[in-house]
N, C-alpha and C positions, 0 to 999 in steps of 0.2 A: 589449778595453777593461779588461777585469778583472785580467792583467796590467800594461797600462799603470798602472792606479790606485795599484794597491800597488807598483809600481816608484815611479814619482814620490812616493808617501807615506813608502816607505824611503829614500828618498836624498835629499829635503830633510829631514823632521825627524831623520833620522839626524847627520847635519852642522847641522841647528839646535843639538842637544840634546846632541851627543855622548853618545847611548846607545842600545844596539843593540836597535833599534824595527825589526821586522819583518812587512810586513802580508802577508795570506794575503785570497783568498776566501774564503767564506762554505763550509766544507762542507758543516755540517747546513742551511745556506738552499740549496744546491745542493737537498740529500736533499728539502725542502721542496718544491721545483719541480717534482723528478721525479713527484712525486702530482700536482700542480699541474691537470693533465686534467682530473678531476673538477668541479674549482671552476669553471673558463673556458677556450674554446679561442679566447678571443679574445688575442691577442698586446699588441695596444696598451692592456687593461686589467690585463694583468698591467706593463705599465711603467707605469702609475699607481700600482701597488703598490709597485714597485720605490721610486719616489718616496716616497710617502708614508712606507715604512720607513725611506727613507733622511731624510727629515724629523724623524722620531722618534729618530733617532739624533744627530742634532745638536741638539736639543731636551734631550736628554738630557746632554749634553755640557755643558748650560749649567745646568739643572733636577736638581739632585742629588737630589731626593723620586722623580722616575721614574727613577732609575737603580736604585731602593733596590727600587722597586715591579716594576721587571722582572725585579729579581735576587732576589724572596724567591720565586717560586714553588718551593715545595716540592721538593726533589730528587728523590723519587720519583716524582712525578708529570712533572714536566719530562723525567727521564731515559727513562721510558714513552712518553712522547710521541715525542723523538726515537726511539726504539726500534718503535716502531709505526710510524714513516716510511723508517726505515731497512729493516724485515721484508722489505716485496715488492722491495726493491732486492736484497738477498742473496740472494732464490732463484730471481733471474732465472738464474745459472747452471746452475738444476736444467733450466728452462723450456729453457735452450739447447742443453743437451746432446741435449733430446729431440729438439728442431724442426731440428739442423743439429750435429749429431756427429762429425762430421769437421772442423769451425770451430772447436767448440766445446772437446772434451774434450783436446785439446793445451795453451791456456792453462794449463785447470786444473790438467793434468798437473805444468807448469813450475811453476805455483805449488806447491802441493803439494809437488816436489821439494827447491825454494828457501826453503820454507816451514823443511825439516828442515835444510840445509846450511848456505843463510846468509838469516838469514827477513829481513833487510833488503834485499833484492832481489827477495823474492816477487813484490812488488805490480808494481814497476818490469817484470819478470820478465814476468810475465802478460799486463800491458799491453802490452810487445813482441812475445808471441808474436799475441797480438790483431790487431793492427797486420799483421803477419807471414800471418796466416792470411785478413785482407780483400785484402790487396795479392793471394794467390794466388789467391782466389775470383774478384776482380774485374779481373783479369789489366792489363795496360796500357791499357786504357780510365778506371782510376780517377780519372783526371786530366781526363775529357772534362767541358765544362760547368764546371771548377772555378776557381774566381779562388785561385791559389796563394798569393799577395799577396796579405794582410787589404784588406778592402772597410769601411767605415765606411757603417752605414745607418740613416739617424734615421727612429725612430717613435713618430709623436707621442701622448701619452698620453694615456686615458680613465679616467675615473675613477668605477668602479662600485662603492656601498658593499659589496654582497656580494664582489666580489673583492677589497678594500681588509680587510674583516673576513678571508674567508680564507686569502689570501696574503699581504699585505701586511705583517699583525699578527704571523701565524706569523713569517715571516722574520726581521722585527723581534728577538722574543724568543727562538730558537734561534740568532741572530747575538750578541745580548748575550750568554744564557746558557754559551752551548756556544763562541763565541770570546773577546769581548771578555773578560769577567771572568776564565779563566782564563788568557787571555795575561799582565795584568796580576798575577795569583797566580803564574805563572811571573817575571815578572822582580822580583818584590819576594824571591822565595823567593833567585834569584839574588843578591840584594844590590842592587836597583835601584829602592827605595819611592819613591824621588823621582818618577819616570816622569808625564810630565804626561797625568792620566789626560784634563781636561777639553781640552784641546786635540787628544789622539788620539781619540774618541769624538766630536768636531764636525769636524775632520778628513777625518774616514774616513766620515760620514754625507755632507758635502759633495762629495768626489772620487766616492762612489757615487752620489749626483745627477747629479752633473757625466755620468756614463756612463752611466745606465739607459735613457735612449734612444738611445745608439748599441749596445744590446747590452749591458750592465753589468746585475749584478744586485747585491750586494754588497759590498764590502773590507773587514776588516776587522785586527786587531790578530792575531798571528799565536798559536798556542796549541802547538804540536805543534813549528812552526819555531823558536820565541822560545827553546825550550830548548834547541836547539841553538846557534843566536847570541848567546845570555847566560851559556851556561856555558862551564866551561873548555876545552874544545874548540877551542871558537873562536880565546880567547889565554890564555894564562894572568894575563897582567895583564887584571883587569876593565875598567881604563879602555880600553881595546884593542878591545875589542868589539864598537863601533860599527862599523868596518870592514867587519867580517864581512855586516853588514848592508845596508851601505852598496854591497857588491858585492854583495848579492844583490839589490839592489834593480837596477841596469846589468845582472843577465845575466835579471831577470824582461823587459827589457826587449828582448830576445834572442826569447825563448820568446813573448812578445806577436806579435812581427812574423811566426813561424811559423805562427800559428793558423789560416792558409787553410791551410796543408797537412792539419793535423788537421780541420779542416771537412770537406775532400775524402775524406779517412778515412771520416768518422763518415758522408756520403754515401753512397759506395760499399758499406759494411757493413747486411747485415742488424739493424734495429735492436735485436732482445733479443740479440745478440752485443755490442755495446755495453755493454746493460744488464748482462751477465753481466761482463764486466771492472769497471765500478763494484760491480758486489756482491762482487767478489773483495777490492777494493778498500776498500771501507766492510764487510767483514765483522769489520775488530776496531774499527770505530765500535762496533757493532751487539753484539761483548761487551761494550764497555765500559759501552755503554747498559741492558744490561738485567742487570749487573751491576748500576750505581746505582740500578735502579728496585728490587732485589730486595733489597738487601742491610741493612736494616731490616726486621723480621721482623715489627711494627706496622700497616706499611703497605701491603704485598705483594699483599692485597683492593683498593686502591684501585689499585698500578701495575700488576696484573695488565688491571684494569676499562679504564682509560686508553690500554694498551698494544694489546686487541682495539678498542675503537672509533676509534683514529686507524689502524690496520691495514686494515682494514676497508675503509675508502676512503670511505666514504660522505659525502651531501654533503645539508644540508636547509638547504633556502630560500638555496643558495649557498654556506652555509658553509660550510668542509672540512672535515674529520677531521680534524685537529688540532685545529681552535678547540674543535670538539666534545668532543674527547681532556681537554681541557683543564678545560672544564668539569666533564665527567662526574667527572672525578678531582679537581677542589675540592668538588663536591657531597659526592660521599662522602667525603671527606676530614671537611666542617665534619663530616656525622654522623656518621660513626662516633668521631669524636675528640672531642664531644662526650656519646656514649653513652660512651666509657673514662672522660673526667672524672669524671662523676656515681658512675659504678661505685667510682672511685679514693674519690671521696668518702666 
């Protein structure tokens, strides 16, 4: 579904707009979900969250005050957060090596190696040896039980305020912060202010409606892709561009109709062999994030404070460790920023 979304959102407003609009899922709302355990193990209230995020996203679309309000959280603080959510993703690799070392430490190897040769294929890299090393463990049975054809399966949503605060909200504000708004500082840097920010941000809240209960958690404006499809790479003429887009949007649609295969995968695999390819994976999220949290020398007491309590995992009265994250690092933010004032005085 998550491919379908951002297929369809790239290849109409690409050809509405003629400008190379690239959407992506959610990663930091992926890294979101993987904590997500803590908060509920119910499935149908977390697609209420799905919802409700995706609510707030087209709300926002239309309410320029909460776009402003989701995008001032503090840098340091925000970037701690993600980085706290990100932690136990990255060292599930350590976890793997221990529990199944013969699955495990061949990925890494490849990365590693890919890493130093051509570090644009690490990650791809890894993931295939991953791939490579369930297929051997789980020999020609991995297919038993599997719908290799995507299944479409609706589930209907519940809507519980403690899951709607801890998931739902998180996702919300690491999908603005950590996609949308840099997608958009990507294509404006490219030469493309015009980009209709209020129609991509109602857009992509409504196409992630549209899928949260078949399976869909997010879509959004792409951050990491967009600079590939808006710089010159892509054409040297900028009005060109769109294309670029506009074919990636036909071959997400490719990779969508595979997703039983990877389901059969992720089946068959021991799950923290999983985990250990996403932390391979999300470990230069994971500098980059604690890179922004640290790189203010003012703040470093509060992204340090925020960074152990969303890591943590903990969960009070249902909320997750993020919202708490979040909290804990605007509390101490107002005081101690208010203790420097007076001092400054």
């Amino acid at each position: 579904m998550l491919c379908l979304g951002q297929a369809l959102l790239a290849i109409v407003l690409s050809l509405r707009f003629r400008l190379p609009l690239s959407f992506a899922w959610s990663t930091p709302g992926a890294a979101v979900l993987v904590a997500a355990g803590a908060t509920t193990g119910d499935y149908s209230a977390a697609v209420g969250a799905f919802l409700v995020a995706s609510a707030l996203m087209v709300i926002t679309g239309f309410w320029p005050w909460l776009a402003r309000m989701a995008t001032s959280i503090p840098k340091p603080i925000a970037s701690a957060m993600l980085a706290g959510i990100l932690f136990p993703i990255c060292i599930s690799p350590v976890q793997a090596t221990v529990e199944h070392p013969l699955l495990a430490l061949p990925p890494i190897v490849i990365w590693l190696l890919l890493s130093r040769l051509a570090p644009r294929w690490a990650v791809p890299g890894a993931v295939a040896a991953t791939a490579v090393a369930v297929l051997v463990a789980a020999g020609p049975s991995w297919t038993d039980g599997a719908h290799l054809a995507p299944v479409l399966t609706f589930t209907a949503p519940t809507f519980d305020p403690a899951v709607i605060v801890g998931i739902g909200v998180p996702l919300y504000l690491v999908t603005m912060a950590g996609q949308q708004i840099p997608g958009f500082t990507v294509l404006s840097t490219f030469g493309y202010p015009q980009a209709p920010t209020r129609t991509i941000l109602a857009s992509t809240g409504i196409v992630s409606a549209a899928g949260a209960t078949l399976g869909g958690f997010q879509v959004n404006l792409s951050a990491l892709t967009a600079a590939i499809m808006a710089g010159p790479d892509s054409h040297p003429d900028r009005d060109r561009r769109w294309i670029a887009s506009l074919t990636g949007g036909i071959l997400y649609l490719a990779i969508g109709f595979g997703a039983g295969v990877a389901a059969a995968l992720v089946q068959a695999s021991p799950p923290v062999l999983i985990e250990s390819a996403a932390g391979l994976a999300l470990l230069g999220a994971l500098i980059t994030a604690v890179v922004g949290a640290l790189e203010d020398a003012r703040h470093r007491v509060v992204a340090i404070a925020t960074f152990l309590v969303v890591a943590s995992g903990v969960a009070v009265g249902g909320i997750g460790s993020a919202v708490l994250g979040l909290v804990v690092g605007g509390v101490m933010m107002l005081v101690l920023n208010l203790g420097r004032r007076r001092a400054e005085r």
